[in-house]
KELO-667975 format. One record per residue: x, y, z of N, C-alpha, C, O in turn; residue number from 1. Coordinates in steps of 0.05 Angstrom, whole numbers. Layout:
! KELO-667975
{nx X ny Y nz Z cax X cay Y caz Z cx X cy Y cz Z ox X oy Y oz Z k NUM}
...
This chain:
! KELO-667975
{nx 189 ny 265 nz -268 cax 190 cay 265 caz -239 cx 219 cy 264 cz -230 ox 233 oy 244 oz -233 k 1}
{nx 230 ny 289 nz -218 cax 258 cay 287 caz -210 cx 263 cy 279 cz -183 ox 285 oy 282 oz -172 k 2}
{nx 241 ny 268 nz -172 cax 247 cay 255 caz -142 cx 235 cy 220 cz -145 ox 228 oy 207 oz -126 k 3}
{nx 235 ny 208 nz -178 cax 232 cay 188 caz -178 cx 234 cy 166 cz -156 ox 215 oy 153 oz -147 k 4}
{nx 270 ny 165 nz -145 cax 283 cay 157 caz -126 cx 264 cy 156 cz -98 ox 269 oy 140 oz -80 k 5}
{nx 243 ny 174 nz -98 cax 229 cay 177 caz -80 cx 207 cy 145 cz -74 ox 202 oy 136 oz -52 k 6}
{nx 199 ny 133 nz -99 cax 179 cay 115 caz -109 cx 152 cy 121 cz -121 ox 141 oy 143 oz -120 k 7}
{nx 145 ny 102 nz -130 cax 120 cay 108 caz -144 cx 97 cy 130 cz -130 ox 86 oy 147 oz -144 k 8}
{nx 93 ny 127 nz -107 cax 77 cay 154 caz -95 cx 78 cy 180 cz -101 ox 59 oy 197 oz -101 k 9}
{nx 111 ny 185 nz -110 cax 121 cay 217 caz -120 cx 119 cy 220 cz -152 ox 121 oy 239 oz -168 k 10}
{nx 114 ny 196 nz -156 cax 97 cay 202 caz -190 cx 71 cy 209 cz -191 ox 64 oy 231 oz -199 k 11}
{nx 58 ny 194 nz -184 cax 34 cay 195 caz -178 cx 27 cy 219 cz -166 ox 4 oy 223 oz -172 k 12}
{nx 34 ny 236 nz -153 cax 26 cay 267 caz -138 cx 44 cy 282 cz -156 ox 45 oy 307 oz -152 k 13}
{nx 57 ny 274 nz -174 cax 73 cay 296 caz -202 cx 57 cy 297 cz -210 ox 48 oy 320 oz -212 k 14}
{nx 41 ny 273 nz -222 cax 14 cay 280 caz -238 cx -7 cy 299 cz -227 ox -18 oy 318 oz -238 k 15}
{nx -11 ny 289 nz -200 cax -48 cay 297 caz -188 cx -39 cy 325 cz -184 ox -57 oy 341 oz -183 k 16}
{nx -5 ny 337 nz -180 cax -7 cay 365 caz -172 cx -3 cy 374 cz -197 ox -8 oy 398 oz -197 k 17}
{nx 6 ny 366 nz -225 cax 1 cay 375 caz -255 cx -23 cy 388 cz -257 ox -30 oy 411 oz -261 k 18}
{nx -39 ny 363 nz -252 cax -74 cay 370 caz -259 cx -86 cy 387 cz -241 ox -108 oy 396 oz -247 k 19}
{nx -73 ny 393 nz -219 cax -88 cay 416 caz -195 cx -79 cy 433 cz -208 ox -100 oy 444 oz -216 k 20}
{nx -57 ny 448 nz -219 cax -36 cay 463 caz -219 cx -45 cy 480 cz -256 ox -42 oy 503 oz -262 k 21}
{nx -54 ny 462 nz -269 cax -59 cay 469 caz -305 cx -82 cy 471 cz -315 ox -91 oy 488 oz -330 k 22}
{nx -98 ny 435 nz -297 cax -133 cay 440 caz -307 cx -158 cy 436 cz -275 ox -170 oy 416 oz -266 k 23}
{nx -158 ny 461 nz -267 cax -167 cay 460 caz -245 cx -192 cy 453 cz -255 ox -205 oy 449 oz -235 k 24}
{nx -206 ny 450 nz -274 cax -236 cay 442 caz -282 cx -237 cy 417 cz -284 ox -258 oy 412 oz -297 k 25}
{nx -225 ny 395 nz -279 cax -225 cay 368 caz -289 cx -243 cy 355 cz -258 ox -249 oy 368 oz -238 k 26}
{nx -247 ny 336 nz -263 cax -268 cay 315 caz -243 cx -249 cy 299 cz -235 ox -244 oy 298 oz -210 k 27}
{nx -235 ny 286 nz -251 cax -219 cay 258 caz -230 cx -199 cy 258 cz -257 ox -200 oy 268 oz -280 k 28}
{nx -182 ny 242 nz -241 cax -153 cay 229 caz -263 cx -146 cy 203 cz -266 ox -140 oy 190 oz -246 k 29}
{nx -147 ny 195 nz -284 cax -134 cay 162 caz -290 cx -109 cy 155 cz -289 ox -93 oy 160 oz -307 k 30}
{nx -102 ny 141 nz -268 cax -69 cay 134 caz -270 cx -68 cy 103 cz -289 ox -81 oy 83 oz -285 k 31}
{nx -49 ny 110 nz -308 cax -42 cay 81 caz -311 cx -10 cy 78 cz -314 ox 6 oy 97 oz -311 k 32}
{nx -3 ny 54 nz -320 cax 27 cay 42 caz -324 cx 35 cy 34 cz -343 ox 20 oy 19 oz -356 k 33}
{nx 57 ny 40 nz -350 cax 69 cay 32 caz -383 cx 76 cy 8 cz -394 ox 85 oy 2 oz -416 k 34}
{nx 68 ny -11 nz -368 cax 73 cay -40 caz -378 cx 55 cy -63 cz -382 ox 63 oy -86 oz -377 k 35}
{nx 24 ny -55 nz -395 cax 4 cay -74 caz -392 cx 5 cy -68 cz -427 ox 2 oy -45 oz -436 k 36}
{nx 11 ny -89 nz -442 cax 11 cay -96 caz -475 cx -14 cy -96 cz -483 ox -21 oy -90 oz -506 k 37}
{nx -31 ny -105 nz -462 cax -57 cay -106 caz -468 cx -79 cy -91 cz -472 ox -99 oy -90 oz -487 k 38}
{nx -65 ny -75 nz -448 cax -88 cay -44 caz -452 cx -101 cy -36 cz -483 ox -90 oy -39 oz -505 k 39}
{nx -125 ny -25 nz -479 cax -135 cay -15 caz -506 cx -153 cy 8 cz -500 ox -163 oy 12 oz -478 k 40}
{nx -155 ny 22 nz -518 cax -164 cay 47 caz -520 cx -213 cy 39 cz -509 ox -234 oy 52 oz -505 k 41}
{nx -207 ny 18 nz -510 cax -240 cay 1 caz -509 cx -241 cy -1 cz -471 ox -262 oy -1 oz -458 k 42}
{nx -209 ny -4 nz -455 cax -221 cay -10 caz -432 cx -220 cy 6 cz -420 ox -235 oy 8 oz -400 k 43}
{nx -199 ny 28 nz -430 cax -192 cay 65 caz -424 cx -227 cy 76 cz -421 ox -236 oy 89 oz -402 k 44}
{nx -243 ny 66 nz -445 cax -269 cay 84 caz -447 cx -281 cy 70 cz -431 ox -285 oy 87 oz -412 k 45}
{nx -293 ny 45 nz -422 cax -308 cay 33 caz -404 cx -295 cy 40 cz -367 ox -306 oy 29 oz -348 k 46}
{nx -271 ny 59 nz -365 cax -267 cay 61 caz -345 cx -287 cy 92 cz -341 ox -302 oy 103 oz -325 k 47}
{nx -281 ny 95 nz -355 cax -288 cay 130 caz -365 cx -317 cy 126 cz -355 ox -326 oy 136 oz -334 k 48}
{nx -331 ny 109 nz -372 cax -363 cay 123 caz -370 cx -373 cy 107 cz -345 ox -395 oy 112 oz -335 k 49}
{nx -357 ny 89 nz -335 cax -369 cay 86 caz -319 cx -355 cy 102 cz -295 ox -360 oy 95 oz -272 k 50}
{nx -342 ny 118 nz -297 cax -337 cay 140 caz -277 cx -361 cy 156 cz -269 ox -380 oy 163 oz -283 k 51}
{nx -353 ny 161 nz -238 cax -385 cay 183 caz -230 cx -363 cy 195 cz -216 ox -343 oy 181 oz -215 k 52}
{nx -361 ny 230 nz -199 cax -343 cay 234 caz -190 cx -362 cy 235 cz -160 ox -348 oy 240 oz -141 k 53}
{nx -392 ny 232 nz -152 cax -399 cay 236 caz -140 cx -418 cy 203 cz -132 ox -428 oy 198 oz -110 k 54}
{nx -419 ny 182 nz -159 cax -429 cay 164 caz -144 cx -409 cy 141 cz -134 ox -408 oy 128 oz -113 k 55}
{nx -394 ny 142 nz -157 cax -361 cay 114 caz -172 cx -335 cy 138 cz -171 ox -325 oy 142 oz -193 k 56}
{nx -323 ny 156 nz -147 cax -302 cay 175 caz -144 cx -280 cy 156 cz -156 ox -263 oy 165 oz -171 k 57}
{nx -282 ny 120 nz -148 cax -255 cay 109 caz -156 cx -273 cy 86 cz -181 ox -297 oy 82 oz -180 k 58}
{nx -259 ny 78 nz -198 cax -263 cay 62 caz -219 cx -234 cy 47 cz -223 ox -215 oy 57 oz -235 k 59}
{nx -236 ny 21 nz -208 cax -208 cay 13 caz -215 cx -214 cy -14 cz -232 ox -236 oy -25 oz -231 k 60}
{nx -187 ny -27 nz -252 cax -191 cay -54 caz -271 cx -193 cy -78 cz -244 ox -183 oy -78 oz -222 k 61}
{nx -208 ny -93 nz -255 cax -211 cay -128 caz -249 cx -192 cy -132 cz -254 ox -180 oy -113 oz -263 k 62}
{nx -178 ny -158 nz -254 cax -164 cay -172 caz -265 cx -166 cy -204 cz -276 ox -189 oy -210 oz -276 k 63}
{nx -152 ny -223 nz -283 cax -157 cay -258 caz -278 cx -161 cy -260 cz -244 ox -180 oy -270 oz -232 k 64}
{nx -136 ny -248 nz -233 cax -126 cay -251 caz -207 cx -127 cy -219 cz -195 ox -117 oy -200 oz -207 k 65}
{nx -141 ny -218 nz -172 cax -122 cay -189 caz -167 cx -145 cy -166 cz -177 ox -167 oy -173 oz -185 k 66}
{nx -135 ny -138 nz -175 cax -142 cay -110 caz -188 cx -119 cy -94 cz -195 ox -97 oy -104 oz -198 k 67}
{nx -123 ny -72 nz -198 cax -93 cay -60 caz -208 cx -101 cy -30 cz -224 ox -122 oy -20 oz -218 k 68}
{nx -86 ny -19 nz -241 cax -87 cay 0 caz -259 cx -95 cy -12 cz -286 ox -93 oy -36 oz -292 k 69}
{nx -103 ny 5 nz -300 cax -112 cay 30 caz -289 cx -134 cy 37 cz -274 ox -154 oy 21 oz -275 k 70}
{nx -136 ny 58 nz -259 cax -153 cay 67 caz -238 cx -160 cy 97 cz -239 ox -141 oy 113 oz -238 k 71}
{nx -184 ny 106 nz -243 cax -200 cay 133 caz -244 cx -195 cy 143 cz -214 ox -202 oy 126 oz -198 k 72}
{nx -188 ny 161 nz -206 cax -193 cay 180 caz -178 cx -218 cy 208 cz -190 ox -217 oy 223 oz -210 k 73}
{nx -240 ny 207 nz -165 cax -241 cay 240 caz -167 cx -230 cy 255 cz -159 ox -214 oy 249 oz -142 k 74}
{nx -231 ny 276 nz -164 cax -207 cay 302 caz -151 cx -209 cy 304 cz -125 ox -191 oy 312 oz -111 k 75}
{nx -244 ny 295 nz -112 cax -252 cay 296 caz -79 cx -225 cy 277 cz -77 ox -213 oy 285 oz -57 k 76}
{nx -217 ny 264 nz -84 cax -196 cay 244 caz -66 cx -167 cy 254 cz -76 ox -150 oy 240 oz -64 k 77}
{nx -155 ny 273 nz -94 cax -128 cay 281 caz -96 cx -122 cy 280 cz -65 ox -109 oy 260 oz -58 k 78}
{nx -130 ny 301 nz -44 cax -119 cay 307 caz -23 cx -106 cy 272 cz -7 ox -87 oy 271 oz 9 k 79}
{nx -115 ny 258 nz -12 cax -111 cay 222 caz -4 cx -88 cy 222 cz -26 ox -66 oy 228 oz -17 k 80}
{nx -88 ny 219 nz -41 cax -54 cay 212 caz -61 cx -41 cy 227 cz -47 ox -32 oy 220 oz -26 k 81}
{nx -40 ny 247 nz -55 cax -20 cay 268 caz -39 cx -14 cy 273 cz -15 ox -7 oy 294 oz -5 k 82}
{nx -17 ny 252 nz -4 cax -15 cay 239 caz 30 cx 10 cy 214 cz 25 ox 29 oy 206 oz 38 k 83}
{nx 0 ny 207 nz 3 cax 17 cay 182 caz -1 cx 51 cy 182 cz -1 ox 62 oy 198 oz -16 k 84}
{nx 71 ny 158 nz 18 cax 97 cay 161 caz 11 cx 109 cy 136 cz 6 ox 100 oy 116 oz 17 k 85}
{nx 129 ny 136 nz -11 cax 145 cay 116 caz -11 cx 139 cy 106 cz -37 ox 132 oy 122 oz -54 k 86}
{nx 141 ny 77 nz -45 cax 144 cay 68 caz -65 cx 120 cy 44 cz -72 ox 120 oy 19 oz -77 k 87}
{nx 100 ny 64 nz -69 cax 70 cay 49 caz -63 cx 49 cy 63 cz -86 ox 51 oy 84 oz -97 k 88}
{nx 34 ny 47 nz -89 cax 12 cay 55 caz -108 cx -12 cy 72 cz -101 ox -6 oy 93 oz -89 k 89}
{nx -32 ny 70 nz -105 cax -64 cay 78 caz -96 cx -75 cy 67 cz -71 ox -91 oy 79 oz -56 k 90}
{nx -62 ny 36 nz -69 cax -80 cay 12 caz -63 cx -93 cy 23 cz -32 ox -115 oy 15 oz -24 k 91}
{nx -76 ny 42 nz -16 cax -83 cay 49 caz 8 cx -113 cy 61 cz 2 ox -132 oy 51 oz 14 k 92}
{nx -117 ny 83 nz -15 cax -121 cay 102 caz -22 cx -161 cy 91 cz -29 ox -183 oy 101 oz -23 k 93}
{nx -153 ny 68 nz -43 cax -175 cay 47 caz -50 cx -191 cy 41 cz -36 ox -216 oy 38 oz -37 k 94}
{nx -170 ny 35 nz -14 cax -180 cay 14 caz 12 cx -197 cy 30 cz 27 ox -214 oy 20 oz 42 k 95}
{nx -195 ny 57 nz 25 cax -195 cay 75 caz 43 cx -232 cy 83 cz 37 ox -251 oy 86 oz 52 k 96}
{nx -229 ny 83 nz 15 cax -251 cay 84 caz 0 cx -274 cy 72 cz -16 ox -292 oy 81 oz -30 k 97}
{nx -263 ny 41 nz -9 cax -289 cay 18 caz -23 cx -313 cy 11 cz -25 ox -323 oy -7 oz -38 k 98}
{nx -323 ny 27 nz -10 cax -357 cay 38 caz -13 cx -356 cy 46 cz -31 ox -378 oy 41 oz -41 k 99}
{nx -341 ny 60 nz -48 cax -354 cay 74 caz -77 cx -346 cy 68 cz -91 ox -351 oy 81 oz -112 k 100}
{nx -329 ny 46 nz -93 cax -303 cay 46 caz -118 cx -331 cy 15 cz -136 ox -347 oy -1 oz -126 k 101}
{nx -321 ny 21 nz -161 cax -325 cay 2 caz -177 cx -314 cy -11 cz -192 ox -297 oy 3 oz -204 k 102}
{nx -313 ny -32 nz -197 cax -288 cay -53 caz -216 cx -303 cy -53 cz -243 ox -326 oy -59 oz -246 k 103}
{nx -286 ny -44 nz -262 cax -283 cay -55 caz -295 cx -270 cy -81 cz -303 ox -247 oy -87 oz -297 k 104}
{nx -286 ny -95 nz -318 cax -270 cay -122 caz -324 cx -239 cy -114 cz -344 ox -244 oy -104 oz -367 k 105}
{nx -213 ny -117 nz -337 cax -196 cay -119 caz -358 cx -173 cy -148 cz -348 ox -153 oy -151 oz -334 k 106}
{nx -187 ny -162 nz -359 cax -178 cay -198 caz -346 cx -146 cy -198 cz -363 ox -128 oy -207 oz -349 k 107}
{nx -139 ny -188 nz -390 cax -109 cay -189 caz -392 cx -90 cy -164 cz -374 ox -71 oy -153 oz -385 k 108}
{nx -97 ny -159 nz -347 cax -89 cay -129 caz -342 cx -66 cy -140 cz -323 ox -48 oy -126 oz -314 k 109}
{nx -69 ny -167 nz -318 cax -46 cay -176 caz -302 cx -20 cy -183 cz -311 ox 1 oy -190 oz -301 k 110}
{nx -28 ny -180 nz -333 cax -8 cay -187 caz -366 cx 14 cy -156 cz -363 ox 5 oy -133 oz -366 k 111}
{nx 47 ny -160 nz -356 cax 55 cay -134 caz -358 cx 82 cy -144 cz -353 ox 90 oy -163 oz -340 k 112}
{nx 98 ny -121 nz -370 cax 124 cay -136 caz -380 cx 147 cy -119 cz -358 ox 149 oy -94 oz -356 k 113}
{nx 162 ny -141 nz -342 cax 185 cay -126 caz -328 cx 208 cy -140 cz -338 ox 230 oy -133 oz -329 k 114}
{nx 207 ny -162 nz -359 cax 233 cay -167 caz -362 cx 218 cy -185 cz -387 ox 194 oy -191 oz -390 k 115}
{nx 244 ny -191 nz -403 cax 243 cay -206 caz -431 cx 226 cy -234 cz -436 ox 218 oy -242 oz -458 k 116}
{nx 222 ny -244 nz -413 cax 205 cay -271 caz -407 cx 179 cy -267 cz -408 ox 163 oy -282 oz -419 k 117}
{nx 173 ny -246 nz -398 cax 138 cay -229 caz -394 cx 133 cy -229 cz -416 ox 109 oy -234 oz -418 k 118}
{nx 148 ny -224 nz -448 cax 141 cay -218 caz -466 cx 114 cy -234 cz -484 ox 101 oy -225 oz -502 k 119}
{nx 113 ny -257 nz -473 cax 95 cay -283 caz -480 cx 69 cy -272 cz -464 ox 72 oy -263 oz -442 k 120}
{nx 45 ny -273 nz -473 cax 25 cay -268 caz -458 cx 10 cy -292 cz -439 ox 5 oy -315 oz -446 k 121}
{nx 6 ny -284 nz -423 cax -3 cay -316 caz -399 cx -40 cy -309 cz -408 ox -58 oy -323 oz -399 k 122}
């Protein structure tokens, strides 16, 4: 993303306009972030199946505290990211849409490293 500087929103629509732009056959996209140690390929799949793109469009993680990434979009909702500016996440995007969205349990997802101290798991 060469408009990083922009904030997290202009990543997030690098992606959703990748996937408009390469695999126009896809249903929805999973955003996640590079700093949860915890993640596993077990909560990646429980986001998955419990994706519907027409009953569950959003499938976002639980947490201890909180919700967060990763989070399933269906493609009905790209045109909503790609609204998005500044240095903001989904969370509007969510809100916008919580009638359909469903929570997956990932209780270490609050677990995520921005600096050398994080490295200890809480």
């Amino acid at each position: 993303n060469r408009s990083w500087q922009k904030g997290m929103s202009s990543s997030i629509q690098k992606g959703i306009q990748y996937c408009q732009e390469h695999m126009p056959e896809i249903d929805g996209a999973m955003l996640l972030v590079c700093d949860q140690p915890a993640l596993s390929p077990g909560v990646l799949q429980n986001i998955a199946t419990a994706f519907d793109p027409i009953q569950h469009p959003i499938v976002r993680s639980r947490y201890r505290e909180g919700y967060g990434p990763p989070v399933c979009f269906a493609t009905s909702l790209f045109a909503d990211l790609l609204k998005m500016e500044g240095d903001v996440g989904a969370r509007a995007v969510i809100q916008k849409h919580m009638e359909k969205c469903i929570d997956i349990d990932f209780p270490e997802g609050d677990w995520d490293i921005d600096e050398a101290s994080d490295l200890v798991p809480v």
